[in-house]
N, C-alpha and C positions, 0 to 999 in steps of 0.2 A: 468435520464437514468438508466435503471435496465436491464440489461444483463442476463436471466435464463441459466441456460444450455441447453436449449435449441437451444437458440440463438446462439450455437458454432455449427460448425459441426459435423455429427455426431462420425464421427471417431476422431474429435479433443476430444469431450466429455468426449469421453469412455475412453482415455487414459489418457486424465490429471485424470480425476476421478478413475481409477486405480492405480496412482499412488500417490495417497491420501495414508499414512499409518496411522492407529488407534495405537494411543499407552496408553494402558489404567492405570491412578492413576498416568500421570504426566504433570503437577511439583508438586500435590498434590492428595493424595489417592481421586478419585472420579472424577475427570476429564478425559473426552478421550480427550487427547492431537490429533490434525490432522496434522502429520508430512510430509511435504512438500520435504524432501530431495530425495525421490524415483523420485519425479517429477524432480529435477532439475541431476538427476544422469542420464535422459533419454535426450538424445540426442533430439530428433524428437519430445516428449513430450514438452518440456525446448521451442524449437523454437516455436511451436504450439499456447504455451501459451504466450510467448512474444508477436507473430502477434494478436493472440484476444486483448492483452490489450491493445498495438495500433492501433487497427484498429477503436476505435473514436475518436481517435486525430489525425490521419493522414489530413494535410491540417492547421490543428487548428491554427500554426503559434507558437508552445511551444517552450518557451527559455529553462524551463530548466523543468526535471522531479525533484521531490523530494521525496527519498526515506527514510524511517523509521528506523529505525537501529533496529533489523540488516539484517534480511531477507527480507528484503525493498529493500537492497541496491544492493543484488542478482538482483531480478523484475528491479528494478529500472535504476541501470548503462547498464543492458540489452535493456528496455526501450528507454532509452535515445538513443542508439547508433541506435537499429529501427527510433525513429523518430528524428533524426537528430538533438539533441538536446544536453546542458548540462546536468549534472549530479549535485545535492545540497544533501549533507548524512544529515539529521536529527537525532541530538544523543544524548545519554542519556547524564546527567550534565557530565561537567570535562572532555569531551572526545577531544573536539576542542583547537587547541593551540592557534587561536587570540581571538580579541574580539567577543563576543558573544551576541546574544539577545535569552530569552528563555522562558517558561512556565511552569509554574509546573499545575497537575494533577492526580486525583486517578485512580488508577490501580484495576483488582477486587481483585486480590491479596495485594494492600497495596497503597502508592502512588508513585509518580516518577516525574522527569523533563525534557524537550526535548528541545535542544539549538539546533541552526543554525550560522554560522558565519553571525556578522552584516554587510558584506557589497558580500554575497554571490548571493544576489538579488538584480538588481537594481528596483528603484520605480514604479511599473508600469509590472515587469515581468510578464508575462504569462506561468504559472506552473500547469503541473499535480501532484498530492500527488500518490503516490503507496506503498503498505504493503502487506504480503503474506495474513492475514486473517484477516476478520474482526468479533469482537468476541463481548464486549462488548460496543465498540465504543470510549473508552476514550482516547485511543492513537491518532486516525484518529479525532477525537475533538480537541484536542489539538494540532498536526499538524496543523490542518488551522486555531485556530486562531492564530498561533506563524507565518505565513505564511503571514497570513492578516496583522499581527502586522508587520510586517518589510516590508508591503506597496506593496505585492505581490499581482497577479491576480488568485485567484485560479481557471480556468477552471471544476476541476471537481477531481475525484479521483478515484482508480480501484483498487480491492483486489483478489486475485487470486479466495479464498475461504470466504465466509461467513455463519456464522454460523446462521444461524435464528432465532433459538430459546433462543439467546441471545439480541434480540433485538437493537444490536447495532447501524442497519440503521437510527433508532431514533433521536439517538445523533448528526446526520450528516445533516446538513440544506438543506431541502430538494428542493430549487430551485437551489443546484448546482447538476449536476450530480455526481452519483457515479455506478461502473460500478461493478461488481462481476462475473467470472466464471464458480463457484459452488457455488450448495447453500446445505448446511447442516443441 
């Protein structure tokens, strides 16, 4: 499943893509950062794009969304409450107070590791993954296989923004769906 923007409406389009901010040389001189916060400061915008990112799981039968730390968790516990689901946060090491199951992985910036509580999913769940962008692909890689590992169904995954020419969709196995709103 590949979602263009076109695939939204049109006036749902316009505005979540208006509400894109460029901010340019951060977190590092030469990168335009695409800052999400104008989207979620718009009322009508924020719902808009919640009902896109639900509207192929509706029916699906999802126990739980799992959102990325940390503007995951934004989409995400949004998400969930659209499709009448739980909410699982995915977060960076050290962040969760029980026990834990995790994955470490490179960042294009350097590397990292993304833990879930081990008994946050039971065997067998059925779960969408969600993150505001998808850039190089390493986060949303590593989210489903730390997903799979703890015996989860991953249905599929949806990014608000994607960037293209970073070739992230790559890294993302391409007989699950993955959904995107914009593409950059």
């Amino acid at each position: 499943m590949r979602a263009s923007a076109a695939a939204l409406p049109p006036d749902v389009q316009a505005r979540l893509a208006a509400r894109i901010r460029d901010v340019p040389d951060f977190p590092r001189p030469g990168v335009l950062f695409k800052d999400i916060t104008p989207l979620l400061a718009d009322a009508v915008a924020f719902a808009g794009c919640v009902k896109a990112l639900a509207a192929p799981w509706r029916g699906a039968r999802i126990d739980a969304v799992c959102g990325i730390e940390a503007r995951g968790f934004i989409f995400g516990a949004a998400l969930a409450c659209e499709l009448e689901a739980g909410f699982v946060p995915l977060r960076k090491a050290g962040k969760l107070p029980a026990t834990t199951r995790g994955v470490d992985f490179r960042l294009e910036y350097g590397s990292a590791r993304l833990e879930v509580h081990a008994d946050a999913l039971a065997p067998g769940a059925r779960v969408v993954l969600i993150d505001d962008v998808l850039a190089t692909g390493g986060t949303l890689a590593a989210a489903f296989e730390l997903l799979q590992g703890v015996g989860a169904e991953v249905l599929g995954a949806a990014v608000v923004v994607e960037l293209e020419f970073l070739r992230g969709r790559a890294r993302w196995p391409a007989s699950v769906p993955l959904l995107s709103l914009l593409h950059f």
